[in-house]
C-alpha positions as CSV (number, residue, x, y, z in Angstrom):
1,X,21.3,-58.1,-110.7
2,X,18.4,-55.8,-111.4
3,X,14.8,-57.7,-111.1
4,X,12.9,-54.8,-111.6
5,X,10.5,-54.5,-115.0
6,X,10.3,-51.9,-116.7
7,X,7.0,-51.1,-118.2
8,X,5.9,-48.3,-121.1
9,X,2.8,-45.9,-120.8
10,X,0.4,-44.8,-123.4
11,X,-2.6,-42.4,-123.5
12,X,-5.9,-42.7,-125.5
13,X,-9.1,-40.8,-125.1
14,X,-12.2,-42.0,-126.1
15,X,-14.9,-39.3,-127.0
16,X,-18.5,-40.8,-125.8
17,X,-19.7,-36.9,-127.0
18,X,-20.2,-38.2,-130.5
19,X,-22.2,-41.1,-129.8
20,X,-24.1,-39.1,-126.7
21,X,-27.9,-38.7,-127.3
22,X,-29.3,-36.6,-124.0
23,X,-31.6,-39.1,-121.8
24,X,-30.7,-42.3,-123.8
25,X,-28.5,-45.2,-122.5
26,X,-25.6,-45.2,-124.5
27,X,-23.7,-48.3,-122.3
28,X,-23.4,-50.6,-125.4
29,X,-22.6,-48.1,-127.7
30,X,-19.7,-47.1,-125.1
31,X,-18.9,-50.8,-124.2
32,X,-18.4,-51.4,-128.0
33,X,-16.1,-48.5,-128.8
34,X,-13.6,-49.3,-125.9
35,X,-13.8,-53.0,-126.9
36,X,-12.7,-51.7,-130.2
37,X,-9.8,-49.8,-128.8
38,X,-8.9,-52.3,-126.1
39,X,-8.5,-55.1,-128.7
40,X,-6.6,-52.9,-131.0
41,X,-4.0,-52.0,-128.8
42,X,-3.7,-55.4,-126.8
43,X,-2.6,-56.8,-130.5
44,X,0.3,-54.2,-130.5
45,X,1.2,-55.5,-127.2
46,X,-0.3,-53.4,-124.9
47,X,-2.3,-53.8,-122.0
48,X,-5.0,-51.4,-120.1
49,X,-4.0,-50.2,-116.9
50,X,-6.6,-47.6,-115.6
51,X,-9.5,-45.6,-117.0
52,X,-10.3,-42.2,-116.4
53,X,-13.5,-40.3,-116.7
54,X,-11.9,-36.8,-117.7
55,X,-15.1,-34.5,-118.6
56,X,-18.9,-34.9,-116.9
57,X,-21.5,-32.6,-118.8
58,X,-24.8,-32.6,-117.5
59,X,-24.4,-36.2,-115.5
60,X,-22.9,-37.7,-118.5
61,X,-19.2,-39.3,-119.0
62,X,-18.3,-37.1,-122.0
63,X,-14.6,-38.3,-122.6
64,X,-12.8,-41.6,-120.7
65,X,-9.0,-41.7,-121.0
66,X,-7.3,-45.1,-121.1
67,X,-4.3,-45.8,-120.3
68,X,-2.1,-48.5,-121.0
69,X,0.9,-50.4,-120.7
70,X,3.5,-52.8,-121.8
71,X,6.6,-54.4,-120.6
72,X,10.3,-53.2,-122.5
């Protein structure tokens, strides 16, 4: 008998470059956009398993990738 799960993986990237103003805080602007995303995807059935800064621009987080995954 096999006991082993066997999971799904999906990609998003979230883009902070729109919302970015240079020298402002943008941490609830960024908190609320992958709160967004999180709770759309965990409705499909999907769960996060890592994020990923993927692009610094002058000391900034420009893009974050999320990844997540479910159980088939």
């Amino acid at each position: 008998m096999n006991n082993q799960e066997n999971f799904q993986y999906q990609t998003k990237v979230i883009e902070t470059n729109k919302i970015k103003l240079k020298g402002e805080d943008i941490s609830s602007v960024i908190a609320e956009a992958l709160e967004t995303e999180l709770n759309k995807m965990s409705e499909k059935g999907w769960r996060l398993f890592s994020i990923t800064p993927s692009l610094l621009t002058e000391g900034a987080i420009r893009k974050l990738i999320l990844c997540f995954e479910k159980r088939v």
